[in-house]
PDB file of the backbone (N, CA, C, O) and the ligand in Angstrom, with CONECT records:
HET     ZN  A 101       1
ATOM      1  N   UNK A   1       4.626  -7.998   3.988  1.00  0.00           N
ATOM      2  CA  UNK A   1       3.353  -8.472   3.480  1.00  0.00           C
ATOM      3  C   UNK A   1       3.493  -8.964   2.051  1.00  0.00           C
ATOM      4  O   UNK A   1       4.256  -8.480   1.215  1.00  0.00           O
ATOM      5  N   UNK A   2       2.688  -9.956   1.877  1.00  0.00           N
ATOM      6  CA  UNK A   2       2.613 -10.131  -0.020  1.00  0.00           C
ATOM      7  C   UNK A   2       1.899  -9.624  -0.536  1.00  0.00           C
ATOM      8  O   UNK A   2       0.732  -9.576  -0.147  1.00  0.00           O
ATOM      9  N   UNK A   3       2.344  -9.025  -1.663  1.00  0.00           N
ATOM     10  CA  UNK A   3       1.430  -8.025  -2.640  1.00  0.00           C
ATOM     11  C   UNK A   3       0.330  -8.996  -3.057  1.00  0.00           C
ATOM     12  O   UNK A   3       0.328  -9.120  -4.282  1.00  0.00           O
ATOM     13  N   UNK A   4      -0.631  -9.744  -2.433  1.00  0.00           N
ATOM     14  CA  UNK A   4      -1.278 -10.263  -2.965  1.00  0.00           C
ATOM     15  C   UNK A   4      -2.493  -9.855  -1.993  1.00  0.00           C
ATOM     16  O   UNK A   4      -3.697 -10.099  -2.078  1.00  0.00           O
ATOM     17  N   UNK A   5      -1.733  -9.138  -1.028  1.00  0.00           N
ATOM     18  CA  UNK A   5      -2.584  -7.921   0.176  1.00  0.00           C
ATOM     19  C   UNK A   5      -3.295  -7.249  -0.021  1.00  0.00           C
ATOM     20  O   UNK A   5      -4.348  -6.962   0.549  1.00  0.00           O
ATOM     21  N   UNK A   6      -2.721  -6.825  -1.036  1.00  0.00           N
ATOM     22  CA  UNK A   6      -3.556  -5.161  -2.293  1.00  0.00           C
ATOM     23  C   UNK A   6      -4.774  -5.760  -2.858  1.00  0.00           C
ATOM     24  O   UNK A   6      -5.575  -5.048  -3.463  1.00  0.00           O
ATOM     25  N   UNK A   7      -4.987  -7.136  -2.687  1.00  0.00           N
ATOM     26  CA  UNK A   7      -6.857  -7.210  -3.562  1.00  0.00           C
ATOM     27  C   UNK A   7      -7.513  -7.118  -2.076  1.00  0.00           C
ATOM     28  O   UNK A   7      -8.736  -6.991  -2.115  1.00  0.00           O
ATOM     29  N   UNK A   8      -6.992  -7.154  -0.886  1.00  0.00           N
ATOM     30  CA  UNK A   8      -8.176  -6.835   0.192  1.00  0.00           C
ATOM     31  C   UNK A   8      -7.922  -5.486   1.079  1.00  0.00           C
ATOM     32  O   UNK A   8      -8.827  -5.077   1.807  1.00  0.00           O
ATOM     33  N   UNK A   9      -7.010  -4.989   1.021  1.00  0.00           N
ATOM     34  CA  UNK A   9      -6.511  -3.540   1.885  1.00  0.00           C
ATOM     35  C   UNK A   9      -7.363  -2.570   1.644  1.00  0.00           C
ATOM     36  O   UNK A   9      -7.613  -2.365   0.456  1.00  0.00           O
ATOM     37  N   UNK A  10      -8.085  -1.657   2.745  1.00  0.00           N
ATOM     38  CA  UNK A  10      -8.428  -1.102   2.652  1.00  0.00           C
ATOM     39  C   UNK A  10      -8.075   0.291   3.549  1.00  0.00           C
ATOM     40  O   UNK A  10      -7.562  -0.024   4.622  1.00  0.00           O
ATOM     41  N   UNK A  11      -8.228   1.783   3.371  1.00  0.00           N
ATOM     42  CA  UNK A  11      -7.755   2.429   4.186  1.00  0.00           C
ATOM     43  C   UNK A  11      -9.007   2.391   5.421  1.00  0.00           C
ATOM     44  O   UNK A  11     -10.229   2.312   5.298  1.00  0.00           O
ATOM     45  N   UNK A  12      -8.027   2.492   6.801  1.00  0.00           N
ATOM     46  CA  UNK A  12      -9.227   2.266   7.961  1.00  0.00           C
ATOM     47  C   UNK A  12      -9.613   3.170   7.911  1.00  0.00           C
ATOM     48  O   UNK A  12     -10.554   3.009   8.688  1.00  0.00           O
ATOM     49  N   UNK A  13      -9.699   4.346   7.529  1.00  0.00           N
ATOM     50  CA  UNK A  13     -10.629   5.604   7.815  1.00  0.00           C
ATOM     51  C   UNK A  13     -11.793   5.733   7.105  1.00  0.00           C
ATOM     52  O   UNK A  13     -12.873   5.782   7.693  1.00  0.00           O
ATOM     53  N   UNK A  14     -11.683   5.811   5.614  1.00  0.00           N
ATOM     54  CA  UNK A  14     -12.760   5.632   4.986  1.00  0.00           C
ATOM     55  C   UNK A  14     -13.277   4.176   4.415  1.00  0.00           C
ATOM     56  O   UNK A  14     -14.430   3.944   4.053  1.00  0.00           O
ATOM     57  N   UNK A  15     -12.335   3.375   4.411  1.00  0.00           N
ATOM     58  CA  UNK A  15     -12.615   2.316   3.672  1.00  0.00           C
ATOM     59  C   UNK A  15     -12.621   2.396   2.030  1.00  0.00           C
ATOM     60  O   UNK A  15     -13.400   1.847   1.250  1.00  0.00           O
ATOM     61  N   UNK A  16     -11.642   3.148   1.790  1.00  0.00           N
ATOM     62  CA  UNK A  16     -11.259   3.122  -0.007  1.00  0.00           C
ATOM     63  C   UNK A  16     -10.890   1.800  -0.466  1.00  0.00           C
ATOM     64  O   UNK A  16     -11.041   0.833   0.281  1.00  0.00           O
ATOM     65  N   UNK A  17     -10.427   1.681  -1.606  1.00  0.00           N
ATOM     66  CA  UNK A  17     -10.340   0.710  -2.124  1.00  0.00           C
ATOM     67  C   UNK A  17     -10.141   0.702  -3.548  1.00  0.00           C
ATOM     68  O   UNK A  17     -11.111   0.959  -4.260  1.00  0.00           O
ATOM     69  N   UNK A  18      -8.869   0.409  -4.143  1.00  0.00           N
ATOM     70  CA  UNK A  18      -7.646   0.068  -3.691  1.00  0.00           C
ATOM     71  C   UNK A  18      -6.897   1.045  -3.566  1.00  0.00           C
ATOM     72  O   UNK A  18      -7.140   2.123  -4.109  1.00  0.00           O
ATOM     73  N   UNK A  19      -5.711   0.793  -2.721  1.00  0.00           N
ATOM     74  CA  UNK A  19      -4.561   1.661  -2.453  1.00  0.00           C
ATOM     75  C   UNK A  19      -3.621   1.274  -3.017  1.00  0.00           C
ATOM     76  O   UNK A  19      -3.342   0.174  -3.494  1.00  0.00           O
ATOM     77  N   UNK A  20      -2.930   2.523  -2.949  1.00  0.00           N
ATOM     78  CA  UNK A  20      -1.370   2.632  -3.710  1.00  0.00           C
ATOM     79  C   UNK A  20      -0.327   1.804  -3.254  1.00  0.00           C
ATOM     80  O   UNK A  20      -0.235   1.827  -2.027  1.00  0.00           O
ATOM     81  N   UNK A  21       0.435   1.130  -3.784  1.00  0.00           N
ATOM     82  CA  UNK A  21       1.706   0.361  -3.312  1.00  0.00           C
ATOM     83  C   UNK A  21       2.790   1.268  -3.632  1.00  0.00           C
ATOM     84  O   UNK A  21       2.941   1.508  -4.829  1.00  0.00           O
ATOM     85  N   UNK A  22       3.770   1.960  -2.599  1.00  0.00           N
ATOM     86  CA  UNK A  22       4.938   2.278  -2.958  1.00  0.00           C
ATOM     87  C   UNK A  22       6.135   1.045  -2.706  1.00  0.00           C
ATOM     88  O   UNK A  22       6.697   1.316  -1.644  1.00  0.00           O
ATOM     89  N   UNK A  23       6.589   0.062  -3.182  1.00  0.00           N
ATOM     90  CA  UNK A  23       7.818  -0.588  -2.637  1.00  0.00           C
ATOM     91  C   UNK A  23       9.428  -0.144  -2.300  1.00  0.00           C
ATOM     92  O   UNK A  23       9.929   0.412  -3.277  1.00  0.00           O
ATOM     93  N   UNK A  24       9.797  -0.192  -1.835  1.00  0.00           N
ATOM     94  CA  UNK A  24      11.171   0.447  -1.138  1.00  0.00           C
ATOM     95  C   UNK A  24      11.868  -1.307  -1.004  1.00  0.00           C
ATOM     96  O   UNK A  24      12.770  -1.695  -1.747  1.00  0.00           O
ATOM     97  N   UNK A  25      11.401  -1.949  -0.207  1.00  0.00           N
ATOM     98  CA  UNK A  25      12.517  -3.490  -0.235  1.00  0.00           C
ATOM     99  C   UNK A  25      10.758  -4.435  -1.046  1.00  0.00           C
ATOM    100  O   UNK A  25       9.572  -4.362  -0.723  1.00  0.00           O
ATOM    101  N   UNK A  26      11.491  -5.208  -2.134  1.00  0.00           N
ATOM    102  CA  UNK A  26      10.499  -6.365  -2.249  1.00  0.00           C
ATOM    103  C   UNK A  26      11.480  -7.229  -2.569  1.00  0.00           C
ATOM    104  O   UNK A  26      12.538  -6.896  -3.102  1.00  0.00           O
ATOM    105  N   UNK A  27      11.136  -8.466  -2.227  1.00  0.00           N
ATOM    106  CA  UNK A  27      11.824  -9.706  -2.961  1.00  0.00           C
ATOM    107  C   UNK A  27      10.716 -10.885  -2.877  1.00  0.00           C
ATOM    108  O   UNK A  27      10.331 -11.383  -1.819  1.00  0.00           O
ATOM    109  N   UNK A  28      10.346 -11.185  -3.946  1.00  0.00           N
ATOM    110  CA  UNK A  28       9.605 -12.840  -4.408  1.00  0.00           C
ATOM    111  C   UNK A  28       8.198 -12.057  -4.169  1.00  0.00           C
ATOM    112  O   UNK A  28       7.511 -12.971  -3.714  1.00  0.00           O
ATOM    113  N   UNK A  29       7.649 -11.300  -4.194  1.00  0.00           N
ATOM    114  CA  UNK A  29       6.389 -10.791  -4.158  1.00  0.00           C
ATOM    115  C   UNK A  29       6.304  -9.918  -2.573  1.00  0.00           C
ATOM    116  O   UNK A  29       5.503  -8.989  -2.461  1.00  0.00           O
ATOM    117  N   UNK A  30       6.911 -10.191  -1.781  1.00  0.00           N
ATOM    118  CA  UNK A  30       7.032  -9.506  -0.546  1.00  0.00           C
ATOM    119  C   UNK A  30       7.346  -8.799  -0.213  1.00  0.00           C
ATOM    120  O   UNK A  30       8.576  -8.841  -0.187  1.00  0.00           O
ATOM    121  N   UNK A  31       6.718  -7.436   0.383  1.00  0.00           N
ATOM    122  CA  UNK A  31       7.119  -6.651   0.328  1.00  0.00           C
ATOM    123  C   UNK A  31       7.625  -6.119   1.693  1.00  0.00           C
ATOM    124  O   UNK A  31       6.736  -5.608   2.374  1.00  0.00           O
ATOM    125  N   UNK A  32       8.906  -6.130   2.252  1.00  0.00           N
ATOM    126  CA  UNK A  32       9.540  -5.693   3.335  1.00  0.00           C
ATOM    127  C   UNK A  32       9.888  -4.464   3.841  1.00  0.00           C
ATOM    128  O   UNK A  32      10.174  -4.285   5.025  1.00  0.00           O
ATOM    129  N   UNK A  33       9.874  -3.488   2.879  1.00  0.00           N
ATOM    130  CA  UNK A  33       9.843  -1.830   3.511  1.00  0.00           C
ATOM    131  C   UNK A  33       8.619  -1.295   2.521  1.00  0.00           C
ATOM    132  O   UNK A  33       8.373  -2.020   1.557  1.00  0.00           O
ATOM    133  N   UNK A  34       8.033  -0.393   2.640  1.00  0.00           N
ATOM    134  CA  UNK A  34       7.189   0.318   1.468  1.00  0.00           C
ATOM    135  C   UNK A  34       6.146   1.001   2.448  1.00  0.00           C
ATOM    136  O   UNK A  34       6.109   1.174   3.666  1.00  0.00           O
ATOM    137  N   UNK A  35       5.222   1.348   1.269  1.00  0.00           N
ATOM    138  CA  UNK A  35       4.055   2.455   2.055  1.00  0.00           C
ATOM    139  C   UNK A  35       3.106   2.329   1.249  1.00  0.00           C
ATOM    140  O   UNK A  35       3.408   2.497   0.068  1.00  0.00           O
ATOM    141  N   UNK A  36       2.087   2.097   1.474  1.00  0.00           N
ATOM    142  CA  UNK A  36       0.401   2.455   1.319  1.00  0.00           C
ATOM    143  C   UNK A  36      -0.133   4.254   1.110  1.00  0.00           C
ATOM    144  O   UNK A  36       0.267   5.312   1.596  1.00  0.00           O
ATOM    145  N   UNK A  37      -1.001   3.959   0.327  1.00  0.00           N
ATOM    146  CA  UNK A  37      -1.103   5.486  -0.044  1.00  0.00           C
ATOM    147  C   UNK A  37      -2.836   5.461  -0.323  1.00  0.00           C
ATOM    148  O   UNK A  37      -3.491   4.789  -1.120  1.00  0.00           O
ATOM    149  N   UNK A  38      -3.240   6.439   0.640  1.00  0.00           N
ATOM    150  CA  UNK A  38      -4.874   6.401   0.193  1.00  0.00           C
ATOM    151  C   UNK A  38      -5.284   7.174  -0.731  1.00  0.00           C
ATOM    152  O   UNK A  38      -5.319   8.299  -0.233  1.00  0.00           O
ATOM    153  N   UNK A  39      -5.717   7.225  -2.125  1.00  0.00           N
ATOM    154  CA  UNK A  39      -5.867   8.734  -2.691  1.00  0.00           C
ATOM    155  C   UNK A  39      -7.069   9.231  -2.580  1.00  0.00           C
ATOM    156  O   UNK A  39      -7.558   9.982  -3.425  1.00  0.00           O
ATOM    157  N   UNK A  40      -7.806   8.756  -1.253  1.00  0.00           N
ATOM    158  CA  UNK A  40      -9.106   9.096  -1.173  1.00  0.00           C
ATOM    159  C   UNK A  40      -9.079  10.482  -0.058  1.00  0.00           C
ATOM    160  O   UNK A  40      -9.668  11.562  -0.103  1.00  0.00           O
ATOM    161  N   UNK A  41      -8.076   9.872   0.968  1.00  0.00           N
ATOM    162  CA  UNK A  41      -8.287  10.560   2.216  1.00  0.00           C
ATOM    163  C   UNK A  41      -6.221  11.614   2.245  1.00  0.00           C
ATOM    164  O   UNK A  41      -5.761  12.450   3.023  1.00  0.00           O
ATOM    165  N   UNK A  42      -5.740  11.056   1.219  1.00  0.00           N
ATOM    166  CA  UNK A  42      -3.994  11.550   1.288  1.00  0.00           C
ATOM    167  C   UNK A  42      -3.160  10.995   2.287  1.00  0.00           C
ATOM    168  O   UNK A  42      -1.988  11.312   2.496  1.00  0.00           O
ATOM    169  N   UNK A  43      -4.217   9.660   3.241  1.00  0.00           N
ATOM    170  CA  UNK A  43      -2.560   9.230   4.300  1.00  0.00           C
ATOM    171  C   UNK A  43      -1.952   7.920   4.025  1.00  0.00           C
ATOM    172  O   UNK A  43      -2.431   6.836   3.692  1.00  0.00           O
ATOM    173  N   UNK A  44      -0.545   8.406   4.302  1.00  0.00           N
ATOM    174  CA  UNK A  44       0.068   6.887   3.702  1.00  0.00           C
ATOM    175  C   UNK A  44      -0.070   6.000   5.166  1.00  0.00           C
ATOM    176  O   UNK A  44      -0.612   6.289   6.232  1.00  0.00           O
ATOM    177  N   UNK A  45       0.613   4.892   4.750  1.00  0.00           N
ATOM    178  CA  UNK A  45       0.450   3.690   5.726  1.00  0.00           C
ATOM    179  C   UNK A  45       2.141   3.075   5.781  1.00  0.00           C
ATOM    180  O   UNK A  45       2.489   2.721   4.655  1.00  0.00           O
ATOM    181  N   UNK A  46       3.201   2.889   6.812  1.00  0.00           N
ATOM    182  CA  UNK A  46       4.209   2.921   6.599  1.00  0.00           C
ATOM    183  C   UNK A  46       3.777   0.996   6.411  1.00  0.00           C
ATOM    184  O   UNK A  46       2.868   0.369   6.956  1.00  0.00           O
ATOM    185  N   UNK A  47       4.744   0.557   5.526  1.00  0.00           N
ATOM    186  CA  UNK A  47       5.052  -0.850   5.642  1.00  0.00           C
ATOM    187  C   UNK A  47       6.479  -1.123   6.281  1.00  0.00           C
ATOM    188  O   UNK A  47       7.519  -1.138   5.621  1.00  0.00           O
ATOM    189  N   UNK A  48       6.414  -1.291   7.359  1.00  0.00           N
ATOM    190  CA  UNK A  48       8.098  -1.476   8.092  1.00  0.00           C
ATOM    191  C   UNK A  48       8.035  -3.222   8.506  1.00  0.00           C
ATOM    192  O   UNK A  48       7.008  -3.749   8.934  1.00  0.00           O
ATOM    193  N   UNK A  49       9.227  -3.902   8.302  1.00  0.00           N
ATOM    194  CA  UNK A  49       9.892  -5.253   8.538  1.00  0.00           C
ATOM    195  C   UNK A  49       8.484  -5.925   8.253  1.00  0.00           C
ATOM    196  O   UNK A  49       7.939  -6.659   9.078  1.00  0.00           O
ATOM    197  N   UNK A  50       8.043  -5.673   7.252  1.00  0.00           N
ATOM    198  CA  UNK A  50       6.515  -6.521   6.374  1.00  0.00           C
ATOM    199  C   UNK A  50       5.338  -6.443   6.945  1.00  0.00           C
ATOM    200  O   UNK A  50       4.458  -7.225   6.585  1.00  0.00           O
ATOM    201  N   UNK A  51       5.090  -5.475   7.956  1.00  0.00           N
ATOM    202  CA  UNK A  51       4.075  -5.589   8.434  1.00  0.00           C
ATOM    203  C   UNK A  51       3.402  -4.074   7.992  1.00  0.00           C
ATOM    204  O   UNK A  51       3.983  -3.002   8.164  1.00  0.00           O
ATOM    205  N   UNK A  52       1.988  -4.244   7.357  1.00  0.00           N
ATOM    206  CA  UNK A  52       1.254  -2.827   7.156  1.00  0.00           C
ATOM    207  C   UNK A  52       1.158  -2.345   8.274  1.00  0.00           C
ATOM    208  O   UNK A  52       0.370  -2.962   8.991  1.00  0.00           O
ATOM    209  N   UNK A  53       1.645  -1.477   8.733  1.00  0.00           N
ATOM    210  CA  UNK A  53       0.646  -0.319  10.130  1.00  0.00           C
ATOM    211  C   UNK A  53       0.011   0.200   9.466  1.00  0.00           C
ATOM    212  O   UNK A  53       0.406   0.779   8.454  1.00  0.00           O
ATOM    213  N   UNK A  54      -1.449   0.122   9.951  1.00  0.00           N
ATOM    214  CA  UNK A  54      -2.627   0.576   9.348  1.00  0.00           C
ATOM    215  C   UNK A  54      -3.355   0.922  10.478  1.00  0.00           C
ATOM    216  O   UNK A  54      -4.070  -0.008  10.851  1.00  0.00           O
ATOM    217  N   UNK A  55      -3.429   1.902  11.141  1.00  0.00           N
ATOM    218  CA  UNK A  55      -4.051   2.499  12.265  1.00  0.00           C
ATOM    219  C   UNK A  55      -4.784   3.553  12.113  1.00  0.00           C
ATOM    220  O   UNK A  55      -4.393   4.408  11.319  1.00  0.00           O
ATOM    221  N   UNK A  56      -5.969   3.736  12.806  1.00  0.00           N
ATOM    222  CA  UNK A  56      -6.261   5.467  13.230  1.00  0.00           C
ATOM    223  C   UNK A  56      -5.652   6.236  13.373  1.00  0.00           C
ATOM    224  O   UNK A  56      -4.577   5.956  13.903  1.00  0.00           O
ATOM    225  N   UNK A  57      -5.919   7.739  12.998  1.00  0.00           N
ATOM    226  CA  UNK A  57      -4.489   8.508  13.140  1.00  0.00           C
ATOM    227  C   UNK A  57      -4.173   8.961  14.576  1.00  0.00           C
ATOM    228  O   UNK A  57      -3.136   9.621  14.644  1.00  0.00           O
ATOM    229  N   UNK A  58      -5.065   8.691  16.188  1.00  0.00           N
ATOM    230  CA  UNK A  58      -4.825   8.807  17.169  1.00  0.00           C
ATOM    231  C   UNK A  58      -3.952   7.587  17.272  1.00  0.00           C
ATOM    232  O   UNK A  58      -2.787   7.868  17.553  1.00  0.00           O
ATOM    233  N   UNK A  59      -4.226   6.199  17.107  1.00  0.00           N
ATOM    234  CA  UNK A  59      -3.152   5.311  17.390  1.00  0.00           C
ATOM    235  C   UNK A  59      -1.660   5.240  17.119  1.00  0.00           C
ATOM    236  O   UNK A  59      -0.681   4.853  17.757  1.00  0.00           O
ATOM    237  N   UNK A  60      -1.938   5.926  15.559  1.00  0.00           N
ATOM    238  CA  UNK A  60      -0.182   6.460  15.096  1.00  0.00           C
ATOM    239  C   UNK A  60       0.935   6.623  16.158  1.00  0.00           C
ATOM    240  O   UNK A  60       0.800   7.146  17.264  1.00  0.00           O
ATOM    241  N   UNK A  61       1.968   6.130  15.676  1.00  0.00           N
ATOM    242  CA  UNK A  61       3.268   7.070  16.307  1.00  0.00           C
ATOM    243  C   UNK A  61       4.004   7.880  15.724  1.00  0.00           C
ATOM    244  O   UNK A  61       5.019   7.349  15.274  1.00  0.00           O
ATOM    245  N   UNK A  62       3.901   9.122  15.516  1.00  0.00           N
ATOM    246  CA  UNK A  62       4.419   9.682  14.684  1.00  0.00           C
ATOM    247  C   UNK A  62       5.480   9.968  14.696  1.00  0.00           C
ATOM    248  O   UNK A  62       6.010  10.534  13.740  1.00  0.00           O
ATOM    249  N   UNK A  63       6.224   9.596  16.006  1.00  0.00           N
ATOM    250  CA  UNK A  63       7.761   9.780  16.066  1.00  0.00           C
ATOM    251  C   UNK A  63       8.334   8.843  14.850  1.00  0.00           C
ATOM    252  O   UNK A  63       9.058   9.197  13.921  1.00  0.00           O
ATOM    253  N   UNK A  64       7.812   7.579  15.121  1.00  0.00           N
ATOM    254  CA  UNK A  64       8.291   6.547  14.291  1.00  0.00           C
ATOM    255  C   UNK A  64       8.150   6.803  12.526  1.00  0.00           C
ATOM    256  O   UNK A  64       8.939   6.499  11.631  1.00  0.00           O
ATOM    257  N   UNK A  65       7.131   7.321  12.481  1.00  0.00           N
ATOM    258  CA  UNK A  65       6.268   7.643  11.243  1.00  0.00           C
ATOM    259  C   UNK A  65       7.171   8.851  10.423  1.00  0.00           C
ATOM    260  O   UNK A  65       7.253   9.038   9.209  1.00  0.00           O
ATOM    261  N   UNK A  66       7.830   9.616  11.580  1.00  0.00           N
ATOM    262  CA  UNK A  66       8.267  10.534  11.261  1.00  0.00           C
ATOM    263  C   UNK A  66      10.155  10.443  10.355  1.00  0.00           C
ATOM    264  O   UNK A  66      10.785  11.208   9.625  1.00  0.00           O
ATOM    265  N   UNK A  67      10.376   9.278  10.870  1.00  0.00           N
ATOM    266  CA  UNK A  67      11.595   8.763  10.982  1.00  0.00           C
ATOM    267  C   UNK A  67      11.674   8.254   9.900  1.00  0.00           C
ATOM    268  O   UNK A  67      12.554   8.381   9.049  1.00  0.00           O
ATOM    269  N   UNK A  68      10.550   7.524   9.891  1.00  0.00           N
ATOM    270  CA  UNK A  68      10.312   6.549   8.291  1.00  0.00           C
ATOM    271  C   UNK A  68      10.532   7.341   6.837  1.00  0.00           C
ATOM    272  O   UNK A  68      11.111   7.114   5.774  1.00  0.00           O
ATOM    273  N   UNK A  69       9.596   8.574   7.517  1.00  0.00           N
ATOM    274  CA  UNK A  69       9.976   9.793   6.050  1.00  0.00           C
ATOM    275  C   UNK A  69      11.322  10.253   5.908  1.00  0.00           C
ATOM    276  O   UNK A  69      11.913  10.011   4.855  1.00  0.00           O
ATOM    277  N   UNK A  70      11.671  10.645   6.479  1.00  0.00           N
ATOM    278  CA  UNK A  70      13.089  10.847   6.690  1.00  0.00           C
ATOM    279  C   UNK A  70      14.028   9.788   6.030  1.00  0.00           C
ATOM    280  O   UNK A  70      14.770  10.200   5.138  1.00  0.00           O
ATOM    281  N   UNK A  71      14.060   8.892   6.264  1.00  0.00           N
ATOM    282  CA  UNK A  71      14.803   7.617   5.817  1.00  0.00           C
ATOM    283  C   UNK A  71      14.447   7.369   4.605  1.00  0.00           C
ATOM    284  O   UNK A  71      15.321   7.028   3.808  1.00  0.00           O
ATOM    285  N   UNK A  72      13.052   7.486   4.172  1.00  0.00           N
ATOM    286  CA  UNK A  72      12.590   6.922   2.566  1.00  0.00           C
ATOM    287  C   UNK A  72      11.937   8.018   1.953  1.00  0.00           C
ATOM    288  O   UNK A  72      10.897   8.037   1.296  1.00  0.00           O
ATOM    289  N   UNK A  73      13.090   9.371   2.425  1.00  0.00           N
ATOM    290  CA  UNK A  73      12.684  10.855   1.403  1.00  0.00           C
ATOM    291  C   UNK A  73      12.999  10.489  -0.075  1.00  0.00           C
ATOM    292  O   UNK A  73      12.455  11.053  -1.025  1.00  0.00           O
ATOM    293  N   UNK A  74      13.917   9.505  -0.190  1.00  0.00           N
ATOM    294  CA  UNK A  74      14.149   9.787  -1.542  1.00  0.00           C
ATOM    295  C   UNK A  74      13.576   8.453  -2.320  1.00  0.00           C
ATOM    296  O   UNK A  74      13.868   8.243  -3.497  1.00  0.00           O
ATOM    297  N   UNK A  75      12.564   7.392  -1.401  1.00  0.00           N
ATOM    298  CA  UNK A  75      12.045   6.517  -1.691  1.00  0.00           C
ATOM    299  C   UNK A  75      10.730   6.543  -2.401  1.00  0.00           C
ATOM    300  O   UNK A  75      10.413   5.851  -3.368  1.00  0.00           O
ATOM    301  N   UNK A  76       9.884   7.598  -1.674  1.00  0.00           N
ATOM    302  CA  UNK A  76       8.542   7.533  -1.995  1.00  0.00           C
ATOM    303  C   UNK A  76       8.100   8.640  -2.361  1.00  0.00           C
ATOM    304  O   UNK A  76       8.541   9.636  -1.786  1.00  0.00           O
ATOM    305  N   UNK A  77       7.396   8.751  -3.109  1.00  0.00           N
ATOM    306  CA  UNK A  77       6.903   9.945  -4.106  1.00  0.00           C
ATOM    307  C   UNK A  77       6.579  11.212  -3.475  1.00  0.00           C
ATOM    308  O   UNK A  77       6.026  11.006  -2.395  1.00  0.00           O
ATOM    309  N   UNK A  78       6.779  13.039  -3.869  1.00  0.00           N
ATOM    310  CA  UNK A  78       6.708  13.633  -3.128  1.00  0.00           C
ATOM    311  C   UNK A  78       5.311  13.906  -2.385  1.00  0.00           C
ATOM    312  O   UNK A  78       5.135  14.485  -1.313  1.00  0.00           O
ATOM    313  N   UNK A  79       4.314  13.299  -3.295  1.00  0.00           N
ATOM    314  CA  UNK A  79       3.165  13.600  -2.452  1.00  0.00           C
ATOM    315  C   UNK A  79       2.732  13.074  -1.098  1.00  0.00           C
ATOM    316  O   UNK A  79       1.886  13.495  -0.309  1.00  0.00           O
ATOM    317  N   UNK A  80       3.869  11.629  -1.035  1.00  0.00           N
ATOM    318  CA  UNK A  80       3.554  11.208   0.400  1.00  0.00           C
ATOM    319  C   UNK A  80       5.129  12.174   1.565  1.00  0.00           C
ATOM    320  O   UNK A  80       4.936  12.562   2.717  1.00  0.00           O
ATOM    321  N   UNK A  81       6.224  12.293   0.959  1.00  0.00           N
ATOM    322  CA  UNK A  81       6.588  12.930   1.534  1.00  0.00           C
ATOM    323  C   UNK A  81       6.578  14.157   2.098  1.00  0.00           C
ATOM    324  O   UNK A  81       7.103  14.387   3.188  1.00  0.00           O
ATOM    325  N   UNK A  82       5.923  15.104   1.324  1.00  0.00           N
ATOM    326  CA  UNK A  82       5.788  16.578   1.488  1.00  0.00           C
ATOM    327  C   UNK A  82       4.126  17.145   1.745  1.00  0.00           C
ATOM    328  O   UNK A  82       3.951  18.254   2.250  1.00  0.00           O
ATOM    329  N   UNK A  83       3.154  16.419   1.413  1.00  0.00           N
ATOM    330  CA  UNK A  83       1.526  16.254   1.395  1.00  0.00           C
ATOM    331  C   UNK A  83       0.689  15.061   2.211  1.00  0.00           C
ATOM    332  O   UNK A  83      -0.533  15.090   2.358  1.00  0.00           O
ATOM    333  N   UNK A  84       1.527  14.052   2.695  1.00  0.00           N
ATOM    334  CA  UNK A  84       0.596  13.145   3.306  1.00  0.00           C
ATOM    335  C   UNK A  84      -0.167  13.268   4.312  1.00  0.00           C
ATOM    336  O   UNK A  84       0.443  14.046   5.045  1.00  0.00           O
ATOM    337  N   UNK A  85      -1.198  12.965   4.846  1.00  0.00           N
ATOM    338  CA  UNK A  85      -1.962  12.937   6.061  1.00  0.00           C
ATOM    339  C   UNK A  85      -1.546  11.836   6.899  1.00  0.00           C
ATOM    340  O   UNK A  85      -0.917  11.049   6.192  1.00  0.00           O
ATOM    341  N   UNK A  86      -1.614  11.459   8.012  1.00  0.00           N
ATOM    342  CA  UNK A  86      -1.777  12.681   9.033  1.00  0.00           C
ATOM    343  C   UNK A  86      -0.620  13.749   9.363  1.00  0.00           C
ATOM    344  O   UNK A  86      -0.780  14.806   9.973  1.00  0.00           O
ATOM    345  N   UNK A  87       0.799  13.153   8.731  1.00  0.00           N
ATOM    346  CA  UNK A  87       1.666  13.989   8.860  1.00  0.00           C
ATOM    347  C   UNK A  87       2.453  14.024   7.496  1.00  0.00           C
ATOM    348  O   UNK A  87       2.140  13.404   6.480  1.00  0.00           O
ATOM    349  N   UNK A  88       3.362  14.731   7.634  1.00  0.00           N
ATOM    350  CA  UNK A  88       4.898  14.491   6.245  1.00  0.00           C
ATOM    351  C   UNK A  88       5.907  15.344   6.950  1.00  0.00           C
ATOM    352  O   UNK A  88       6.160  15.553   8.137  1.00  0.00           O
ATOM    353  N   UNK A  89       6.488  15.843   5.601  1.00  0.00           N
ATOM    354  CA  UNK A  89       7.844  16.556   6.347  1.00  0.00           C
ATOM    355  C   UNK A  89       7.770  18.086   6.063  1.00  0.00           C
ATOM    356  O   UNK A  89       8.643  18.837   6.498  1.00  0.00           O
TER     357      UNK A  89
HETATM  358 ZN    ZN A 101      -8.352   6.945   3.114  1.00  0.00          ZN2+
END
């Protein structure tokens, strides 16, 4: 996604506004791995191969979700790793 995402993103649950950008891959404004962070409601949003997943937390996959933490433990801040909603580690 391009960080130019962040003036309209909102979290689907409550509808906050604005959210956190963690980046993990960016190049030219784009951001290709990273995570969304609500500090309204505590759930992140994985950004995988540029696309936000931004779902309900029944739609989630948390296998996948789960994997993501794992992989970007040492990427993203501990509050999304160890505190996030709907899941962490
Ligand atoms: Zn929220």
């Amino acid at each position: 996604m391009n960080k130019t995402m962040m003036n309209i993103l909102a979290c689907p649950i409550d509808k906050n506004h604005p959210l956190e950008l963690y980046e993990i891959i960016e190049k030219d404004n784009v951001i290709f791995e990273g995570a969304l962070f609500c500090p309204k409601c505590s759930r992140f949003y994985p950004i995988i191969e540029e696309i936000p997943i931004m779902l309900p937390d029944e739609l989630r996959n948390k296998k996948q979700e789960m994997e993501f933490l794992i992989c970007n433990k040492k990427n993203l801040p501990e509050k999304i790793i160890t505190m996030a909603r709907p899941w962490h580690l």
